[in-house]
Backbone as CSV, one residue per row, in Angstrom:
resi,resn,N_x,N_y,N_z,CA_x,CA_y,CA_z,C_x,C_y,C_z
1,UNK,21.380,0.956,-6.783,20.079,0.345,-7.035,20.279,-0.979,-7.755
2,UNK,20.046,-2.020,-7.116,19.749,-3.452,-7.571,18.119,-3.650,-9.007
3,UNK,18.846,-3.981,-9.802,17.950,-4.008,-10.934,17.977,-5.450,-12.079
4,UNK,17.004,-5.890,-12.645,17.318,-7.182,-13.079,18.482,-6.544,-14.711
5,UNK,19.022,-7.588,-14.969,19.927,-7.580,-16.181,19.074,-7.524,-17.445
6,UNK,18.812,-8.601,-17.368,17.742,-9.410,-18.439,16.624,-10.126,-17.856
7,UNK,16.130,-11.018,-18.354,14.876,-11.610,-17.809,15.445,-12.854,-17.557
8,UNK,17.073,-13.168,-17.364,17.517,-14.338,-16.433,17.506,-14.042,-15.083
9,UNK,18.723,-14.747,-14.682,18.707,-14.237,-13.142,19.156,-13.940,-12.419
10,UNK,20.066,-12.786,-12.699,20.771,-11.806,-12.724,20.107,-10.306,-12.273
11,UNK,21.164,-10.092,-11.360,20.223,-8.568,-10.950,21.705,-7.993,-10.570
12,UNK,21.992,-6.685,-11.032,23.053,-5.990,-10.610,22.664,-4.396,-10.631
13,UNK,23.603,-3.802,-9.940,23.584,-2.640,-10.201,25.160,-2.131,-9.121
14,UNK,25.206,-0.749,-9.135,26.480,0.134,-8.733,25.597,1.027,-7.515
15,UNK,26.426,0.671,-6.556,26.244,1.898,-5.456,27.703,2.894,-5.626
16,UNK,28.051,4.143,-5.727,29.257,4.832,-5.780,30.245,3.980,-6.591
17,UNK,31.214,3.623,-5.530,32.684,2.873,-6.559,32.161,1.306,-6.276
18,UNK,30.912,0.597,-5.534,30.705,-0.454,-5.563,30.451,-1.379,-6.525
19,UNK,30.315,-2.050,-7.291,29.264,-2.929,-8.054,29.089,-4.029,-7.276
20,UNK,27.477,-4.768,-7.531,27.011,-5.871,-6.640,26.304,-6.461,-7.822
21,UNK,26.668,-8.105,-8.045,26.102,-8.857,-8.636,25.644,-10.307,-8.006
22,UNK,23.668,-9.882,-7.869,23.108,-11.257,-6.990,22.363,-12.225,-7.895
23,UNK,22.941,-13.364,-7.278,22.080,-14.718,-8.488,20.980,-14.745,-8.038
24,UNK,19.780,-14.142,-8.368,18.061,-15.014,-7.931,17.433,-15.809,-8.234
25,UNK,18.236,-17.120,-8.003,16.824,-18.138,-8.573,17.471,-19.463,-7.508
26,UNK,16.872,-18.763,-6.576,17.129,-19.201,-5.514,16.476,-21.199,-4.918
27,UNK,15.367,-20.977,-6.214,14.732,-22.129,-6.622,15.477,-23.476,-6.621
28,UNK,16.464,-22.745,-7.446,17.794,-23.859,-8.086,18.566,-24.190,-7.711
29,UNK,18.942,-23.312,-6.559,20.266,-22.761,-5.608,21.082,-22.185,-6.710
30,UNK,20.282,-21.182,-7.393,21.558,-20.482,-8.244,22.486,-20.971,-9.337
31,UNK,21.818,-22.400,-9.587,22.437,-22.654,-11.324,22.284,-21.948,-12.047
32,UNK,23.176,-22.408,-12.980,23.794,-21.141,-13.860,23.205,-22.013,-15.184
33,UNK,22.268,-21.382,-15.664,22.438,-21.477,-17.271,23.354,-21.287,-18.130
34,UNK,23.377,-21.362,-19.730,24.102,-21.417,-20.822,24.011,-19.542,-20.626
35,UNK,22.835,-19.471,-20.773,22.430,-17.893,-21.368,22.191,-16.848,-20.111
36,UNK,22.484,-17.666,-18.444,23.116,-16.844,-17.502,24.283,-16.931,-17.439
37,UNK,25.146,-17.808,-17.823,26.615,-17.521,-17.988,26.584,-16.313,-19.194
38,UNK,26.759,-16.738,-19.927,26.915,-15.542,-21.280,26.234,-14.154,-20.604
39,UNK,25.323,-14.165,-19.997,24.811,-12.888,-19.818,25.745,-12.302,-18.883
40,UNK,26.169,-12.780,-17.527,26.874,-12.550,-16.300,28.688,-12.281,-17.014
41,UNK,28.632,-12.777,-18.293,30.459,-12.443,-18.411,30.457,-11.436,-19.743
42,UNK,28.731,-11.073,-19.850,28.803,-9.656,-21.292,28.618,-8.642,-19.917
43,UNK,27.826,-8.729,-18.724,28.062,-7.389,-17.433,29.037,-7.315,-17.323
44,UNK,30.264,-8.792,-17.165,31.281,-7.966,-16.524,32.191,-7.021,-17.786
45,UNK,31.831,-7.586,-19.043,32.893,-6.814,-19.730,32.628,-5.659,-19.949
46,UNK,31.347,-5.346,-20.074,30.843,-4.124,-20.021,31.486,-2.922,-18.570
47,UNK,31.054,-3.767,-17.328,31.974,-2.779,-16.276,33.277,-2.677,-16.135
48,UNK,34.065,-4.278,-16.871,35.118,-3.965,-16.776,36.196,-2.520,-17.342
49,UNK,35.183,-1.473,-17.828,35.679,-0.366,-18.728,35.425,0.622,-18.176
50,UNK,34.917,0.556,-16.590,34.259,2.251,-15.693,35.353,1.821,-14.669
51,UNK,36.196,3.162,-15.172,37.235,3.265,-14.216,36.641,3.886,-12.605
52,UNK,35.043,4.362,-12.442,34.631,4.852,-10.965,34.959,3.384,-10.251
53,UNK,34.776,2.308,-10.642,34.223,0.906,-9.921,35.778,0.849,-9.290
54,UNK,35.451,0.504,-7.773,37.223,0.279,-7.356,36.858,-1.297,-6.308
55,UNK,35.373,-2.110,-6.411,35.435,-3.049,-6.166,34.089,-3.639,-6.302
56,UNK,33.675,-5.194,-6.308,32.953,-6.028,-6.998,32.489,-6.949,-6.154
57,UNK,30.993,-7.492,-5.580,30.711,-8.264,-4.980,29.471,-9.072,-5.404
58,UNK,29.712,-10.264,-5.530,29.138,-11.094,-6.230,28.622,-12.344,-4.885
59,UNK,27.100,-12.199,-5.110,26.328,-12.906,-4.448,25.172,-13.657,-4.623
60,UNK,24.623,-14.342,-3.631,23.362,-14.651,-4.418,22.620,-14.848,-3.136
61,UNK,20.922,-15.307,-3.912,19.853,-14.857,-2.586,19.564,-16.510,-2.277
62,UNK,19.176,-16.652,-1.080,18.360,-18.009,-1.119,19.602,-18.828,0.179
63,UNK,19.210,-20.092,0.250,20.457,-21.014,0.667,21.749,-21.177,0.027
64,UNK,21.215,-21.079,-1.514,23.091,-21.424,-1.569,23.464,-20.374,-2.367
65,UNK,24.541,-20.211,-2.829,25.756,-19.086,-3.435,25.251,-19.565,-4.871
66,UNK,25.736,-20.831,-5.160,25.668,-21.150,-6.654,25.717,-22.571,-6.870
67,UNK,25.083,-23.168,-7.395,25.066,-24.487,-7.486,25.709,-25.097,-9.065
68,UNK,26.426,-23.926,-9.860,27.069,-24.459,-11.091,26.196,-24.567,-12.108
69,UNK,26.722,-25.174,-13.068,26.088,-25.353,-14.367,24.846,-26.284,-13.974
70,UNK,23.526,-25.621,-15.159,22.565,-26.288,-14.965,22.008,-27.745,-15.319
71,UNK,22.228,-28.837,-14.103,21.943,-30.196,-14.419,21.530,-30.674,-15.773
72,UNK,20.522,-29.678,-15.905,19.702,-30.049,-17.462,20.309,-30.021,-18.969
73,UNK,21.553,-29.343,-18.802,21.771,-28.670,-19.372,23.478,-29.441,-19.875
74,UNK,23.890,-30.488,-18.701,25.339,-30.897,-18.644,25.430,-31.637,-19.889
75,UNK,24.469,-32.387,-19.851,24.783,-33.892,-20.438,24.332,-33.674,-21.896
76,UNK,23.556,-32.527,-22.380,22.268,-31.834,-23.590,23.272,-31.301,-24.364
77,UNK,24.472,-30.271,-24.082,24.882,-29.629,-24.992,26.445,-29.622,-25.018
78,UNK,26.824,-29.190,-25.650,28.338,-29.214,-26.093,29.062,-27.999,-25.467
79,UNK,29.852,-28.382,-24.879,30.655,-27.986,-23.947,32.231,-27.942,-24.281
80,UNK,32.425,-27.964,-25.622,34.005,-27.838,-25.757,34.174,-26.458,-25.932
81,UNK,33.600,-25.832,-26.154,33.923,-24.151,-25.861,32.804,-23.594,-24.544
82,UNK,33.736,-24.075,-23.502,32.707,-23.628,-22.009,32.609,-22.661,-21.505
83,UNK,31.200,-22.128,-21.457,31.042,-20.787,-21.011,31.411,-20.806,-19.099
84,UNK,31.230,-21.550,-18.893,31.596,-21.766,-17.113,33.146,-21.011,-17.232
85,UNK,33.727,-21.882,-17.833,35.324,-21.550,-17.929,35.309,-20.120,-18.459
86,UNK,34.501,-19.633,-19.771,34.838,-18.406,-19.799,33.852,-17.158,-18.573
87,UNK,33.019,-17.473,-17.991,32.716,-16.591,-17.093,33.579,-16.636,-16.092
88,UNK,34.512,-17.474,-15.640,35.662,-17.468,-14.431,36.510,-16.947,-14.595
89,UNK,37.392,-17.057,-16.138,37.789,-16.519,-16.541,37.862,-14.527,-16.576
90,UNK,36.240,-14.592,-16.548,35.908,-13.048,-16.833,36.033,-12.174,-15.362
91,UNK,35.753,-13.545,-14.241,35.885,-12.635,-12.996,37.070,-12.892,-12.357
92,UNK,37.946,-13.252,-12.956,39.638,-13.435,-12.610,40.225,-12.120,-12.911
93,UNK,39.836,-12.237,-14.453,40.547,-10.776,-14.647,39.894,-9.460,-14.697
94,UNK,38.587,-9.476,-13.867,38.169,-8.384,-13.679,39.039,-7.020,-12.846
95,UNK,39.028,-5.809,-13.479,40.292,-5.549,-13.367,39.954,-5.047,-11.506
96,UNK,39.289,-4.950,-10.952,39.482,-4.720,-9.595,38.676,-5.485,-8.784
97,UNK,39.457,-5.845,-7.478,39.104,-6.931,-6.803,37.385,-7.592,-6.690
98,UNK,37.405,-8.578,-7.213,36.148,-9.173,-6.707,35.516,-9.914,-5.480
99,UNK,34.827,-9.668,-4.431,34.405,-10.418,-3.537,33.368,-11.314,-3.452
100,UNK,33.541,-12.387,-3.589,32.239,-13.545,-3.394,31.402,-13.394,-1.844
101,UNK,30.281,-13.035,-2.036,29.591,-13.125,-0.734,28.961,-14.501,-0.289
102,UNK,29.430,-15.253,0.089,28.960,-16.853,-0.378,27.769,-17.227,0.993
103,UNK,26.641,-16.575,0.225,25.520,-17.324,1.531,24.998,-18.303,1.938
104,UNK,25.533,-19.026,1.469,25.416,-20.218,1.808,25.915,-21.655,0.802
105,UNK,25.505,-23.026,0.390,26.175,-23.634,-0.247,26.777,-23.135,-1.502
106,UNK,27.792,-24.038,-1.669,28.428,-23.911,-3.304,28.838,-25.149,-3.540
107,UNK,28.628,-25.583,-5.017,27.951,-26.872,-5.521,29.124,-26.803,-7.196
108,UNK,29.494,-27.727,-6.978,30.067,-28.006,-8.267,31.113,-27.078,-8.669
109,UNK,30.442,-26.348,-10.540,30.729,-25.144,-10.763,30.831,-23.656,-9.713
110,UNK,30.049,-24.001,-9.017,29.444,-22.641,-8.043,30.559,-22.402,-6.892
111,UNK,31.978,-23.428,-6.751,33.287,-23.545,-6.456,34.099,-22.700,-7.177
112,UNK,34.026,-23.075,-8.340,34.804,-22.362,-10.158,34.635,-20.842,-9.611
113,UNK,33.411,-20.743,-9.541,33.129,-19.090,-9.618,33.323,-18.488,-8.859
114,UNK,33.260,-18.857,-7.541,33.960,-18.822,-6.394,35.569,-18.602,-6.029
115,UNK,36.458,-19.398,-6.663,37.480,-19.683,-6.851,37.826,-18.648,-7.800
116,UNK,37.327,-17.876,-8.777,37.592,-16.903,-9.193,37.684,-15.710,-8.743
117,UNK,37.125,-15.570,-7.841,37.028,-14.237,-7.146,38.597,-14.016,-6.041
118,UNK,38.637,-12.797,-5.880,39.723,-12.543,-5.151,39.584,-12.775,-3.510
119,UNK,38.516,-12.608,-2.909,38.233,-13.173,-1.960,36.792,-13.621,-1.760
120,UNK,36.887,-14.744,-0.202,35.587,-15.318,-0.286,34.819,-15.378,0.934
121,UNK,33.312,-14.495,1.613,33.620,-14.620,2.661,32.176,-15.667,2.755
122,UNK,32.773,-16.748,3.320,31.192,-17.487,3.914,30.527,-17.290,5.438
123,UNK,29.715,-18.341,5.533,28.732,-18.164,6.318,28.818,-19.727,7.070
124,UNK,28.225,-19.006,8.471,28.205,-20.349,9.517,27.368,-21.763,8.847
125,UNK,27.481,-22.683,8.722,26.574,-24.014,8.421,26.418,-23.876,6.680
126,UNK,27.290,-23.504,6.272,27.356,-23.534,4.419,28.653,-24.600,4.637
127,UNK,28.081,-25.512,2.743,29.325,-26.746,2.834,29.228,-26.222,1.332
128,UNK,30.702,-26.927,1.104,30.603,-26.924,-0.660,31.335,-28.560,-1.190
129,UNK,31.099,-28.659,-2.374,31.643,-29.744,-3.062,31.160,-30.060,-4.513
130,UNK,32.361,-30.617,-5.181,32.311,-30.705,-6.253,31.811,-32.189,-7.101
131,UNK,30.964,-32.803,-7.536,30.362,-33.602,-7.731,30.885,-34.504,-9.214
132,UNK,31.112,-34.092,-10.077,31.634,-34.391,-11.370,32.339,-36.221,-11.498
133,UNK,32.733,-36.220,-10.463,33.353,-37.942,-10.143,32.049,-38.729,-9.446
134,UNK,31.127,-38.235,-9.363,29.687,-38.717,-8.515,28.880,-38.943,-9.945
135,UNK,29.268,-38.432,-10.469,28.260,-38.317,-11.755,28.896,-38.778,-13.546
136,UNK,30.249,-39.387,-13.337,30.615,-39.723,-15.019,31.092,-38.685,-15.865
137,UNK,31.672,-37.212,-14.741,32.326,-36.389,-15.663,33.607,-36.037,-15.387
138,UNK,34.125,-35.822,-16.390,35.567,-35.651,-16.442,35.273,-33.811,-16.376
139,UNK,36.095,-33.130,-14.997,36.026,-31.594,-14.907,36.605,-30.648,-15.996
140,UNK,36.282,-30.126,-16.204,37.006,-28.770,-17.354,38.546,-28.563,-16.598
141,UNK,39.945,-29.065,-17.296,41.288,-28.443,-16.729,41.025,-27.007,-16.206
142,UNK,41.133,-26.022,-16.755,40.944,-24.901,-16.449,40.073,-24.787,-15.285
143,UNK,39.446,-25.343,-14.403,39.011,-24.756,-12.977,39.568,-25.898,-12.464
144,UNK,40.028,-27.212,-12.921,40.942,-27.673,-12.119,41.852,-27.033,-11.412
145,UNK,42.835,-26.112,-12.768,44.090,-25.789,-12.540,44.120,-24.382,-11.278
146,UNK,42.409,-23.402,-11.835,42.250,-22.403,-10.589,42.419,-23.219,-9.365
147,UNK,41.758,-24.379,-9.078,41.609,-24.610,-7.701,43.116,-25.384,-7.347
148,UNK,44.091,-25.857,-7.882,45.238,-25.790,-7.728,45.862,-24.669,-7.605
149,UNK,45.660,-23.680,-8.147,46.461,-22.285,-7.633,45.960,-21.917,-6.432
150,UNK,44.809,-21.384,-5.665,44.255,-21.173,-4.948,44.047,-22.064,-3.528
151,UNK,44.294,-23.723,-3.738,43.844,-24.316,-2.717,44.875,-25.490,-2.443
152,UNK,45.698,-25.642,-3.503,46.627,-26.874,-3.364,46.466,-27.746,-3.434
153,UNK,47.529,-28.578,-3.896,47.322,-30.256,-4.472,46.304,-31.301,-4.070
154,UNK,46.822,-31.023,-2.788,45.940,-32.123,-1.760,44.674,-32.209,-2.029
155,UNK,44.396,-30.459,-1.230,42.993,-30.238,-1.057,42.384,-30.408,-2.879
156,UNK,43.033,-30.194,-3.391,42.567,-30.009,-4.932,41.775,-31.855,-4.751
157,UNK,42.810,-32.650,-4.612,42.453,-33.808,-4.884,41.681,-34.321,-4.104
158,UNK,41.363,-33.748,-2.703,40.227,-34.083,-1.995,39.012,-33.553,-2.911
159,UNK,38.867,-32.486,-3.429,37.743,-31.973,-3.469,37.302,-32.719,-5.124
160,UNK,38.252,-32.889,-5.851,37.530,-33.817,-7.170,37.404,-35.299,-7.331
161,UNK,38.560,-35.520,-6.941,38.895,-37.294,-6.824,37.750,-38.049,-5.919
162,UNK,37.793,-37.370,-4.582,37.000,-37.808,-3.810,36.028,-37.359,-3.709
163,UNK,35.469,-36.240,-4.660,33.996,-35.426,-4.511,33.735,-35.040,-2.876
164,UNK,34.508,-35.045,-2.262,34.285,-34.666,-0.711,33.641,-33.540,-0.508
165,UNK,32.682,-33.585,0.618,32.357,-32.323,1.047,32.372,-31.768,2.073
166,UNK,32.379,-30.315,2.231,33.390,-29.398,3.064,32.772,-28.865,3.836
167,UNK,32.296,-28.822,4.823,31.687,-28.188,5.752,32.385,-26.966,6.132
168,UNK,32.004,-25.489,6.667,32.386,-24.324,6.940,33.816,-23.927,7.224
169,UNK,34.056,-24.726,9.002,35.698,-24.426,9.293,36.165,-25.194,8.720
170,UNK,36.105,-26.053,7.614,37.170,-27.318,7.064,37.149,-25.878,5.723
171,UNK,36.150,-25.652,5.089,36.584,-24.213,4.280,37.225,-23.376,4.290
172,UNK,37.372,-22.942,5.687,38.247,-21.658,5.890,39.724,-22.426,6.694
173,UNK,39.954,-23.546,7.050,41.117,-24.090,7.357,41.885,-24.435,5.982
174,UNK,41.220,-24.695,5.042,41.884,-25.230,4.017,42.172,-23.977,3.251
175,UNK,41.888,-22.671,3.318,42.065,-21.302,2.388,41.153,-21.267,1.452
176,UNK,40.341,-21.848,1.692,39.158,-21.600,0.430,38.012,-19.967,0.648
177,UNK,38.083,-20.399,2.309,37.293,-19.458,2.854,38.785,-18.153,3.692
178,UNK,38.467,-16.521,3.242,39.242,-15.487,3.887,38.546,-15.262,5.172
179,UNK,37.320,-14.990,5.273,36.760,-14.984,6.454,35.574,-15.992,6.773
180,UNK,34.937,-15.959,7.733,33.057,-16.693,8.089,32.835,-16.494,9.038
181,UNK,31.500,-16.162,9.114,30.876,-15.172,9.844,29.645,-15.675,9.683
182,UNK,28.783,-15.075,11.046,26.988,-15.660,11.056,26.359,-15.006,9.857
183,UNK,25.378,-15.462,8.991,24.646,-15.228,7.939,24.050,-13.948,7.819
184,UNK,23.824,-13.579,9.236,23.161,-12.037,9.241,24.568,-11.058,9.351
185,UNK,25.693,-10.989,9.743,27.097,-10.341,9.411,27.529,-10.095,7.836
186,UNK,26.845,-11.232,7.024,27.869,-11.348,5.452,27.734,-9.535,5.037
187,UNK,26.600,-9.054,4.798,26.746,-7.939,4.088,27.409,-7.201,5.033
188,UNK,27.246,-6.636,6.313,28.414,-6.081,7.393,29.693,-6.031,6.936
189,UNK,30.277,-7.656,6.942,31.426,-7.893,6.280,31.702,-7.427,5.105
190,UNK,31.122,-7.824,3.972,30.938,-7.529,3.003,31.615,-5.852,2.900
191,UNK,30.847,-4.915,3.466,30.682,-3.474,3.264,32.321,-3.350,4.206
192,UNK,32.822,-3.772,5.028,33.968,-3.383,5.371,34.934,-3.822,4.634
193,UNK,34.865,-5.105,3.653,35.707,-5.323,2.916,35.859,-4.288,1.567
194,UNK,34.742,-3.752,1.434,34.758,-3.010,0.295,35.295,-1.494,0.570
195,UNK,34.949,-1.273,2.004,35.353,-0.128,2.372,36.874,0.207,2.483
196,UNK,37.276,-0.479,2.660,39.205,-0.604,2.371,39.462,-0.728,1.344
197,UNK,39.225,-1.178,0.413,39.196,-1.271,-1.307,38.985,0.012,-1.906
198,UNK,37.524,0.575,-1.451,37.498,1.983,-1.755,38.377,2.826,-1.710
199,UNK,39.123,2.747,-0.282,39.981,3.974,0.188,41.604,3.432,-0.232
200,UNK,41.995,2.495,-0.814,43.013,2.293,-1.098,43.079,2.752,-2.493
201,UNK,44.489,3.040,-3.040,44.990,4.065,-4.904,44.658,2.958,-6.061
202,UNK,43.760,3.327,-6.446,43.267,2.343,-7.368,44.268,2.174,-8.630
203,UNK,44.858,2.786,-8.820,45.652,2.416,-9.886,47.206,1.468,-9.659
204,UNK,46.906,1.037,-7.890,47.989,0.108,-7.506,47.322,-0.870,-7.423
205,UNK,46.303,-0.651,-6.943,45.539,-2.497,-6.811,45.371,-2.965,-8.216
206,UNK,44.201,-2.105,-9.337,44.250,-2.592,-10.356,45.546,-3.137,-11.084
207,UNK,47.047,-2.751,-10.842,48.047,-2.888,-11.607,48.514,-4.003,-10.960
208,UNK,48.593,-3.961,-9.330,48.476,-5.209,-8.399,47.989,-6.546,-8.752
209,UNK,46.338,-6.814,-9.077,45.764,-7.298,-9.270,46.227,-8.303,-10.545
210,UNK,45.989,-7.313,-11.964,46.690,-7.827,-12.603,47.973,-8.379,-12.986
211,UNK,49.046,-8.502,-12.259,50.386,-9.063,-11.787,50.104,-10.157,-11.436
212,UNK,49.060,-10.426,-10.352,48.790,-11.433,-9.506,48.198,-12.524,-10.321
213,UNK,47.099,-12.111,-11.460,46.846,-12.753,-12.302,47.551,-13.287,-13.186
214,UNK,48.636,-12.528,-13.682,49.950,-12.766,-14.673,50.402,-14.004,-13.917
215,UNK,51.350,-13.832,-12.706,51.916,-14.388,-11.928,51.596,-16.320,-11.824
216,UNK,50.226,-16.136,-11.611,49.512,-17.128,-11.306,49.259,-18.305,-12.165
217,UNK,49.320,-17.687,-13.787,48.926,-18.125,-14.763,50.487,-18.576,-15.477
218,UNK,51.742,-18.197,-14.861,52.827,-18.278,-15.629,53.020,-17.247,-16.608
219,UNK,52.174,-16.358,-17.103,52.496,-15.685,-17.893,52.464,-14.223,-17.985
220,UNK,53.374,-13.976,-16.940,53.438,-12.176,-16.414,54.616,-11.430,-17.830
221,UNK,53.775,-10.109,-18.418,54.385,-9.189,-19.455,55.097,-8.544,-18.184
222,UNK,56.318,-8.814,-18.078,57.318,-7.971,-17.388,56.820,-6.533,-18.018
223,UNK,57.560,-6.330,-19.516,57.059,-4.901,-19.919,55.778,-4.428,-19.367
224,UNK,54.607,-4.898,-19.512,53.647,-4.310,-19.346,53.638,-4.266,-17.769
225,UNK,54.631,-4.996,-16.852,54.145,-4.457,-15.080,55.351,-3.878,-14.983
226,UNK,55.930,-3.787,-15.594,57.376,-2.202,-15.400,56.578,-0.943,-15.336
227,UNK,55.513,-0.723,-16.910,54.845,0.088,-16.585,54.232,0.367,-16.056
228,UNK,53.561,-0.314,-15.476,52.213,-0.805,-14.342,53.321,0.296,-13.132
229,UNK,53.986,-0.131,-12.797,55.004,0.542,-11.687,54.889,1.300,-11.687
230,UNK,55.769,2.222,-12.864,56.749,3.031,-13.641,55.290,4.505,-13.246
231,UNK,53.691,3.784,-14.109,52.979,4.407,-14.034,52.442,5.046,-12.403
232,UNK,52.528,4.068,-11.462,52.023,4.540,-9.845,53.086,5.581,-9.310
233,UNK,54.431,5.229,-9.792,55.305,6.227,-8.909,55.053,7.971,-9.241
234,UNK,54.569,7.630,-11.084,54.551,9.075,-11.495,52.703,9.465,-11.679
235,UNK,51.791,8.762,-10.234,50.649,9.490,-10.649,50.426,10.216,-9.419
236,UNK,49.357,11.194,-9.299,48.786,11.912,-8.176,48.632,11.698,-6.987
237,UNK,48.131,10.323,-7.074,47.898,9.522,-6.171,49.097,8.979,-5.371
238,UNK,50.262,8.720,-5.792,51.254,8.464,-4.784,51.743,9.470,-4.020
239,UNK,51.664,11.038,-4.659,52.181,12.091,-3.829,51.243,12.402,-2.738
240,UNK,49.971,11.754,-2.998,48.550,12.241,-2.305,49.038,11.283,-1.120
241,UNK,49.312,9.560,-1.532,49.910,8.577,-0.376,50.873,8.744,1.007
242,UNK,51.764,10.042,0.393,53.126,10.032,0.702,52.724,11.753,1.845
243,UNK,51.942,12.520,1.139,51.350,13.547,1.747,50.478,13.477,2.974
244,UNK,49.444,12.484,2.735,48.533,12.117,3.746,49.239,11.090,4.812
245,UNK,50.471,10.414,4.561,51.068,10.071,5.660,51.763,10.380,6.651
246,UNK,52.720,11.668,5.566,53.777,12.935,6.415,52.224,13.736,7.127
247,UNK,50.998,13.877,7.025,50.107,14.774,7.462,49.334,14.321,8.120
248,UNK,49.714,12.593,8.826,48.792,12.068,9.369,47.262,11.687,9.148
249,UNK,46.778,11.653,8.190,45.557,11.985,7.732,45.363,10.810,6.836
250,UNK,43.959,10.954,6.292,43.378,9.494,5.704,43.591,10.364,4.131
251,UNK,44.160,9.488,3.035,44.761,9.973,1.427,43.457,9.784,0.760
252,UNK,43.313,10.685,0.074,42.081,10.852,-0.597,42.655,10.511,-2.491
253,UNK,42.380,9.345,-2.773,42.866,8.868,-3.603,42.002,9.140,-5.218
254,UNK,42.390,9.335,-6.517,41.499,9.348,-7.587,41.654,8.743,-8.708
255,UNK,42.498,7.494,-8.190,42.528,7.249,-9.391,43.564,7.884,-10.733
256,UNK,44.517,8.891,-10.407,45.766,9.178,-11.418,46.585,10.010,-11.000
């Protein structure tokens, strides 16, 4: 059941092992306030602690996905401790995979958040681009440096230097976009991406996941992904892996 958060604009809720988080303010194309950022990265920390959740899809209603931090809002307040950066932050290391359902544009920040997620699937006739060199701002490093991990030098420098914008297959040629698909498919998609997530041993992806994050960032705790290992070989779930394969059959996984 889809339910509002607060009286921003934010609406989430959990189907089974799903969670779904949609931006409504579709008005705006989904800018993000001060006090919808803060709100959107106190949900995730809050779910980040229900071990049922084995995957995360983050969307929004209207034409576009997200249009970033709110115009009004850039030039008004102080920004050396950025909540943009820390809500990307929050859905990087959310501990199991996140999917961006991107319905359409993404604008600026609404890239960042995007770029945080583990995968991204768009939609036919959606463009994105980042504006900040159009407008007298110098970008936050930190979603610089995501969209250098994720998209590469080049494209990095197409998309800030030159504020360029990206039309659909130039999205998914460049790796920004995993799949795209007609607008009435996204949730289709959507639900099959989640459906493999579901049925895969959650305590390899989550340990997965976080590696990938380590990895990415330069700063992987060997110790802590020895155990990460150490822990999958000796849980339920791998004998359940190893059983349901000698038995032909689909592994009914739980998590330990």
């Amino acid at each position: 059941m889809i339910e509002p958060v607060t009286e921003t604009m934010i609406e989430a809720g959990i189907d089974g092992a799903v969670g779904r988080i949609t931006l409504n303010a579709p008005q705006s194309h989904n800018a993000l306030d001060r006090a919808a950022m803060r709100d959107l990265a106190g949900l995730l920390a809050d779910w980040a602690g229900r071990e049922d959740l084995r995957a995360l899809v983050l969307t929004g209603r209207g034409r576009s996905f997200c249009a970033g931090a709110s115009l009004g809002e850039v030039g008004a307040a102080d920004w050396s401790d950025n909540p943009l950066t820390r809500l990307c932050d929050a859905i990087e290391e959310f501990p199991v995979p996140v999917l961006a359902g991107l319905n359409g544009g993404v604008y600026g920040g609404g890239v960042e958040v995007a770029l945080a997620c583990d995968f991204r699937v768009g939609v036919e006739g959606m463009r994105a681009f980042v504006p900040p060199a159009r407008l007298g701002i110098h970008y936050e490093p930190a979603g610089i440096a995501r969209a250098l991990d994720r998209l590469g030098a080049q494209a990095t420098r197409r998309m800030f230097l030159l504020a360029e914008t990206f039309e659909a297959e130039a999205l998914r040629a460049m790796g920004f976009l995993d799949h795209l698909v007609a607008p009435e498919a996204l949730d289709a998609r959507l639900a099959e991406m989640t459906g493999v997530l579901t049925g895969l041993a959650p305590l390899a992806v989550r340990g997965m996941k976080r590696t990938i994050v380590e990895l990415s960032r330069g700063s992987l705790d060997a110790e802590a992904a020895r155990s990460r290992i150490a822990a999958c070989f000796a849980s339920t779930d791998h004998a359940e892996g190893l059983a349901a394969q000698r038995d032909r059959r689909p592994p009914v996984f739980t998590g330990r």
